[in-house]
C-alpha positions as YAML, in Angstrom:
chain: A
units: angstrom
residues:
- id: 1
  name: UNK
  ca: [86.44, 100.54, 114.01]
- id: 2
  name: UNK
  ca: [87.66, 104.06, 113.25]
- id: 3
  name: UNK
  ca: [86.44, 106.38, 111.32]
- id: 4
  name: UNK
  ca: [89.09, 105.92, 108.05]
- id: 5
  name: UNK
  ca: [89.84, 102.80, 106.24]
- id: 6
  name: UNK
  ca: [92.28, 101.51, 103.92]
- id: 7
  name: UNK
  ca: [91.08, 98.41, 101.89]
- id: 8
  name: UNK
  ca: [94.19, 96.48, 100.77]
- id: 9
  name: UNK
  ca: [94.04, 93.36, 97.84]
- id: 10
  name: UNK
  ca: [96.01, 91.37, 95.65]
- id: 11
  name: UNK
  ca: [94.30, 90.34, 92.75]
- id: 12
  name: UNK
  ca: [94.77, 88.98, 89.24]
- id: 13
  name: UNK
  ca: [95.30, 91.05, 86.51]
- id: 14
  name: UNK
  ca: [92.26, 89.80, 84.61]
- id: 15
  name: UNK
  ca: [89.51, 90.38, 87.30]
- id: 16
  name: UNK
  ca: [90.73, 94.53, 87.22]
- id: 17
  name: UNK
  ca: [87.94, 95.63, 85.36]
- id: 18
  name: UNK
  ca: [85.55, 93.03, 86.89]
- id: 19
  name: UNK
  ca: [86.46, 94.45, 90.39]
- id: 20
  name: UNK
  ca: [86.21, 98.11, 89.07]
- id: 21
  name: UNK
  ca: [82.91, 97.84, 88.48]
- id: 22
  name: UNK
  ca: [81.95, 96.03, 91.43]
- id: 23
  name: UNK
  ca: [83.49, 99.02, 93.57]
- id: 24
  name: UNK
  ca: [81.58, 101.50, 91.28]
- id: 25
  name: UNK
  ca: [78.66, 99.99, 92.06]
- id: 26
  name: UNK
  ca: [78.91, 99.82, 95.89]
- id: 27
  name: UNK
  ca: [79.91, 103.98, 95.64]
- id: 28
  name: UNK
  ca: [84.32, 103.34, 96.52]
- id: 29
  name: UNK
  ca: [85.08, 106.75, 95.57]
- id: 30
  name: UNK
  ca: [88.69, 106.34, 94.96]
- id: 31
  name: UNK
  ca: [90.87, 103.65, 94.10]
- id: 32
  name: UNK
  ca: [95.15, 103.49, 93.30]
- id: 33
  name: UNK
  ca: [96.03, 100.71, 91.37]
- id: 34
  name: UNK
  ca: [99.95, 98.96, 90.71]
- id: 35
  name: UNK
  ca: [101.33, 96.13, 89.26]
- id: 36
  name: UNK
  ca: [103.16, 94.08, 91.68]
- id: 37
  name: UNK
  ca: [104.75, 90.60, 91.76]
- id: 38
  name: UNK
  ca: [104.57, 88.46, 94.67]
- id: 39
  name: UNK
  ca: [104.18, 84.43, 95.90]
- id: 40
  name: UNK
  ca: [101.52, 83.08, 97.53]
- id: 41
  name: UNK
  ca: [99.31, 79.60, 97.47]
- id: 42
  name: UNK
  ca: [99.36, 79.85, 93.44]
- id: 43
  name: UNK
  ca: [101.69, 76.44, 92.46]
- id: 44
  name: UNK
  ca: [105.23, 77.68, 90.88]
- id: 45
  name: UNK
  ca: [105.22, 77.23, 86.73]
- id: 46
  name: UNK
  ca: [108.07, 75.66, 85.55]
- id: 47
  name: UNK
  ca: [109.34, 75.94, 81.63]
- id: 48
  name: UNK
  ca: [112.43, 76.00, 79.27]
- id: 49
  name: UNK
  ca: [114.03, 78.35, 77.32]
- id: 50
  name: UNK
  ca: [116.91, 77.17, 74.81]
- id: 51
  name: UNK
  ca: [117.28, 74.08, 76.81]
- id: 52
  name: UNK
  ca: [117.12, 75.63, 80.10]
- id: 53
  name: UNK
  ca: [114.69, 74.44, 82.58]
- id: 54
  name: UNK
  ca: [113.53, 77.56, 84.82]
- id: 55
  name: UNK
  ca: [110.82, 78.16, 87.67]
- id: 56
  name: UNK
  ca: [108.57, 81.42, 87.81]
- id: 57
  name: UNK
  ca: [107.79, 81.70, 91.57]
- id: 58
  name: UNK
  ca: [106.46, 85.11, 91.26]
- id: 59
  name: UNK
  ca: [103.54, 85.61, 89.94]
- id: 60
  name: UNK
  ca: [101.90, 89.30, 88.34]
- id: 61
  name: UNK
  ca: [99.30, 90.76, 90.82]
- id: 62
  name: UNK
  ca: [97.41, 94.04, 90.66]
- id: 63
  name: UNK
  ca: [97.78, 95.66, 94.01]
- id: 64
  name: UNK
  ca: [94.63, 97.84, 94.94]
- id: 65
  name: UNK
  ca: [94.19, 100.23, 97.45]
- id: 66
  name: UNK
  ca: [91.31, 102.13, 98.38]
- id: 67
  name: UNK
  ca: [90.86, 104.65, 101.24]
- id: 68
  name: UNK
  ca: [86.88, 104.84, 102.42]
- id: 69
  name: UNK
  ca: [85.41, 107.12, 105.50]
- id: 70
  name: UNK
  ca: [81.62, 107.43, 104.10]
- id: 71
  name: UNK
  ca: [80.95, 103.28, 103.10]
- id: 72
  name: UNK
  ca: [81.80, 100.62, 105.07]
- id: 73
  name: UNK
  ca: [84.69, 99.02, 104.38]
- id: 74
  name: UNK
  ca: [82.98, 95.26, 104.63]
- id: 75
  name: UNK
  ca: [80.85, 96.46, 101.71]
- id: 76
  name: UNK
  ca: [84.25, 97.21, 99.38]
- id: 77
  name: UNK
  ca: [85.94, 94.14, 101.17]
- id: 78
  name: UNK
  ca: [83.09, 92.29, 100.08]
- id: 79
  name: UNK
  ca: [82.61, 93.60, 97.17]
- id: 80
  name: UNK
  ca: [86.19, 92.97, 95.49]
- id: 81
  name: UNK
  ca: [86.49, 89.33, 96.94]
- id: 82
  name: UNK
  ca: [83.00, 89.01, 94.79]
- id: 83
  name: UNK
  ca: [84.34, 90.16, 91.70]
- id: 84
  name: UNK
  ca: [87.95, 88.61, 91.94]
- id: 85
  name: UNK
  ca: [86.94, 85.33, 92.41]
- id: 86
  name: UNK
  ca: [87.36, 82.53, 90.26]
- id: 87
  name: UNK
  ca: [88.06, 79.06, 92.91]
- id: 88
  name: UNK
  ca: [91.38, 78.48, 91.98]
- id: 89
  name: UNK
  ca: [94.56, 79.36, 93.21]
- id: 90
  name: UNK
  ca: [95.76, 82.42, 93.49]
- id: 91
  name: UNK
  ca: [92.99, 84.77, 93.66]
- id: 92
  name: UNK
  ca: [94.28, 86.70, 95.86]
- id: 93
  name: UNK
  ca: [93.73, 88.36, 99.09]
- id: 94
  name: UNK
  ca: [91.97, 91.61, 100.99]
- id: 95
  name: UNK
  ca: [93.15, 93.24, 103.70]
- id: 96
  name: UNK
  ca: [91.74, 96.16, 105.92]
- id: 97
  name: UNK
  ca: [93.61, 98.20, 107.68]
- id: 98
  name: UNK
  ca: [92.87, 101.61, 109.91]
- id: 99
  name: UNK
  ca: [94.18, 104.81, 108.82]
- id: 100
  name: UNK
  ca: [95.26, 106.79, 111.94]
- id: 101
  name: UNK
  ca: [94.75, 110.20, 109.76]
- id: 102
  name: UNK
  ca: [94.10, 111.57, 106.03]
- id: 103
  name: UNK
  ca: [94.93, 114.92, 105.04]
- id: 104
  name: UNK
  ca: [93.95, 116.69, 101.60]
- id: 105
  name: UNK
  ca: [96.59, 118.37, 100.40]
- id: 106
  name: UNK
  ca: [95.18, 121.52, 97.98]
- id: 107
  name: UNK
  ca: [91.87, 121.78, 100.34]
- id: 108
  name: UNK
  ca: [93.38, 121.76, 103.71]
- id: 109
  name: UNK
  ca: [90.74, 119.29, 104.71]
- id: 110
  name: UNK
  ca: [92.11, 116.95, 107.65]
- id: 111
  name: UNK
  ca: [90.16, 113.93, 108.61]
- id: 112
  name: UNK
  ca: [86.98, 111.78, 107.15]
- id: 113
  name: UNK
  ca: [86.51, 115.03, 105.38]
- id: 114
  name: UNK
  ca: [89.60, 114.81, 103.55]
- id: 115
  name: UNK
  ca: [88.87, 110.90, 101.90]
...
């Protein structure tokens, strides 16, 4: 394990705020949120539009990403698969990944110091 962290996961848009919280709660001090689209498990929705028949194969995800030196980065693993889940498909996944270095820009700080 080193000493930096980056918690990766792909989530639905409506457990945000549920996951938020949950982070809050275990002390993630940072977090960088972005929509993304992407296909997983989840089953593809078909419809039609003015007679059309048409397949969405790419769902909407929130991408979060969260960098942690000072918490362990099972707790904020653990902590958004919690909060995200809801049984079905598509919930999403988590991903942690080591950060080889982290550097503050306006402080100079380089290291677990700078997260």
């Amino acid at each position: 394990m080193t000493d930096i962290e980056m918690v990766i996961a792909y989530l639905r848009p409506d457990k945000l705020s549920e996951v938020k919280q949950s982070l809050s709660e275990v002390g993630a001090p940072s977090l960088t949120v972005s929509n993304v689209s992407g296909r997983g498990s989840q089953p593809v929705k078909k419809g039609q539009w003015r007679g059309e028949e048409y397949s969405v194969d790419l769902h909407q995800k929130v991408k979060l990403e969260c960098v942690v030196a000072d918490i362990p980065s099972e707790d904020v693993a653990e902590a958004i698969a919690d909060a995200a889940h809801t049984g079905e498909s598509g919930d999403g996944k988590v991903f942690v990944l080591p950060v080889a270095e982290a550097y503050q820009i306006r402080t100079g700080e380089v290291g677990p110091d700078a997260v």
